[in-house]
C-alpha positions in Angstrom: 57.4 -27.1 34.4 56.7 -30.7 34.1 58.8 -34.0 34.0 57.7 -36.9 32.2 60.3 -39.7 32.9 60.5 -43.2 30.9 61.9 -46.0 33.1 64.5 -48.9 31.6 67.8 -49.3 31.6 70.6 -48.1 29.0 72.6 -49.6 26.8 72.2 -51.6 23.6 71.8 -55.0 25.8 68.6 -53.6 27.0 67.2 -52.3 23.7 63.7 -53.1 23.0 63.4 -55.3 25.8 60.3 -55.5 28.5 61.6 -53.6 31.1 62.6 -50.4 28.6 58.8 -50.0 27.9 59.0 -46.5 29.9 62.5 -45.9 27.7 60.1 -47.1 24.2 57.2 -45.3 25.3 59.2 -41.4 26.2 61.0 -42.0 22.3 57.2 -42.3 21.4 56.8 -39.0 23.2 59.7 -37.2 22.2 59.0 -38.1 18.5 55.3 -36.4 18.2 56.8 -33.7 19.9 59.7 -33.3 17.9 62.4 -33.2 19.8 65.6 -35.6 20.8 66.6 -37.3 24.2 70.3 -36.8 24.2 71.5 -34.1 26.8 73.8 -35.7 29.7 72.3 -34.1 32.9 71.2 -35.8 36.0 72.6 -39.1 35.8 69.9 -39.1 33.0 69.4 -38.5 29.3 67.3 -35.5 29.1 65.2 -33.2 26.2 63.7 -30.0 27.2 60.5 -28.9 24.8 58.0 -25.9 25.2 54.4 -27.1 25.1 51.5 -24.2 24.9 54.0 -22.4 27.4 54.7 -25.1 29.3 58.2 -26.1 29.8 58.4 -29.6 29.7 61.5 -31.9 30.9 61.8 -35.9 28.8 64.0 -37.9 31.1 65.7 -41.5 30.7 67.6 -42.3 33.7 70.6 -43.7 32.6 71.5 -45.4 36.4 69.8 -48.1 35.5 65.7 -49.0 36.7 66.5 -50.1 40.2 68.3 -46.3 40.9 65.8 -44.1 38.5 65.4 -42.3 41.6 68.5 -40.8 41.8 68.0 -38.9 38.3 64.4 -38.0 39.3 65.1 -36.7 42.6 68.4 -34.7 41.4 66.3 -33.4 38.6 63.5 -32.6 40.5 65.0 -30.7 43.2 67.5 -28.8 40.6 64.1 -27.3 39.1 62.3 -27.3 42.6 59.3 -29.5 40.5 56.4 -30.5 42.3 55.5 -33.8 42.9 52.2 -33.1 41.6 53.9 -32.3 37.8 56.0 -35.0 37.7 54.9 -38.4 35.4 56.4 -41.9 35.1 56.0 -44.2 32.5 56.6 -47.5 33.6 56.5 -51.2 32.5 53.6 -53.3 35.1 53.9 -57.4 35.0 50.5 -57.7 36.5 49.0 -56.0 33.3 48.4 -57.9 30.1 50.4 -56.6 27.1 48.3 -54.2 25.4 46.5 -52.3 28.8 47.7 -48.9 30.1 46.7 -48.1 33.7 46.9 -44.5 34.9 47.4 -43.8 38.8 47.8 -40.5 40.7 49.6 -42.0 43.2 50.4 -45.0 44.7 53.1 -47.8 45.8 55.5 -49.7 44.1 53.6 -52.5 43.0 57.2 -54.2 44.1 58.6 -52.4 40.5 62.3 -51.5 41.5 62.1 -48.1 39.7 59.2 -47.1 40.8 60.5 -48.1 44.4 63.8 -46.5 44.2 61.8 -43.0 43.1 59.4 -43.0 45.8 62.5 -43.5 48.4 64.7 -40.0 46.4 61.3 -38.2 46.7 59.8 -39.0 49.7 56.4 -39.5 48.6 54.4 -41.9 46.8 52.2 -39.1 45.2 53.6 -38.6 41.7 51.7 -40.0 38.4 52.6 -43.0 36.5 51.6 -44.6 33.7 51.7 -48.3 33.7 52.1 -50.0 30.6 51.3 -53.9 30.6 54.2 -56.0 29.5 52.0 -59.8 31.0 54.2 -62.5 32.6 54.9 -66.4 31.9 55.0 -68.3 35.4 57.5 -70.4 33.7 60.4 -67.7 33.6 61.9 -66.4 35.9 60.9 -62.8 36.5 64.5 -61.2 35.5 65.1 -63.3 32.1 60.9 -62.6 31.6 61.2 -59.0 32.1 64.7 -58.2 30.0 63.3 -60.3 27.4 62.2 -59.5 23.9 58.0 -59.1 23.1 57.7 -61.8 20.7 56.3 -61.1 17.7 52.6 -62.3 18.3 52.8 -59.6 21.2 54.8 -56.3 19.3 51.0 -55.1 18.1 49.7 -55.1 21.4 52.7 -53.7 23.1 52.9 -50.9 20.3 49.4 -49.7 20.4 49.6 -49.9 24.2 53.0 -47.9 24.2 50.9 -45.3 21.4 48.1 -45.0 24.0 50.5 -44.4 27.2 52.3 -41.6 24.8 48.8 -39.9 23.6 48.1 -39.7 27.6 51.7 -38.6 28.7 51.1 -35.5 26.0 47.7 -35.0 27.2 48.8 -34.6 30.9 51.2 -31.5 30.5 48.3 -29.4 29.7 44.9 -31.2 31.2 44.1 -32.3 35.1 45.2 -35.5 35.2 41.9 -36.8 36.4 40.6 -36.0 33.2 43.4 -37.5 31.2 42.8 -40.8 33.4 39.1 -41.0 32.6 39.7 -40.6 29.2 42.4 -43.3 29.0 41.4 -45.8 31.7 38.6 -46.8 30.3 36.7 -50.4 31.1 36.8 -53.3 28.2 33.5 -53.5 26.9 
């Protein structure tokens, strides 16, 4: 079984804004594999779809990014998942909108989310997808990150959040080292 969870916070206030890139980019996932996001479980909005056999688990936390941990955890030990099948797909300031960075593991990087998970797991080691939204030293962070992508950004951000979904697919049934070869590569 494997648990791909998209990190933003709910409600319509929050639509399409920076911080919902994981929330943008599991709908992306959740669309090519036709299914919906909708069940109430977990503190989370959840979809269950079978994959070559796999059972696969699409997961919005719905407490909000700075407790996504709660959802994951409680999910997580519900279906006794292994760290090592569990994915996160994650908005990253210090990425340019328009990059994906795969990691096995790792720290926060000072994201909340990703903070608050690796507190309800215990461990740092669970996969993430980061998924550039930039930054403008002239905001502050909060009104920068629950902002809007202006238009001369959405192409970047959409072919970025495309990218992140094509790997999040790939990963329920390829090593993961694989998946981040194929997807991290350089800029020529």
């Amino acid at each position: 079984m494997k648990l791909i969870v998209g990190l933003g916070n709910p409600g319509r206030d929050y639509e399409k804004t920076r911080h919902n890139t994981g929330f943008m980019t599991l709908d992306e996932v959740a669309s090519r594999l036709n299914t919906d996001v909708n069940t109430k479980k977990f503190k989370a909005l959840i979809g269950n779809v079978k994959v070559k056999g796999e059972t696969v688990i699409l997961m919005k936390p719905q407490t909000y990014m700075n407790l996504s941990g709660e959802a994951v955890g409680e999910c997580a030990r519900f279906y006794n998942i292994p760290v090592s099948d569990i994915l996160v797909l994650v908005d990253d300031l210090d990425l340019p909108v328009g990059k994906i960075r795969l990691r096995e593991k790792g720290s926060s990087g000072g994201q909340n989310g990703l903070k608050n998970i690796i507190a309800h797991l215990g461990t740092q080691d669970f996969k993430r997808i980061r998924i550039g939204i930039g930054k403008d030293p002239l905001m502050l962070t909060a009104d920068y990150v629950l902002g809007k992508f202006p238009k001369a950004d959405r192409a970047l951000f959409e072919a970025a959040r495309d990218k992140a979904a094509s790997a999040a697919i790939e990963f329920i049934d390829h090593p993961f080292a694989d998946v981040m070869n194929k997807y991290n590569q350089k800029d020529a």
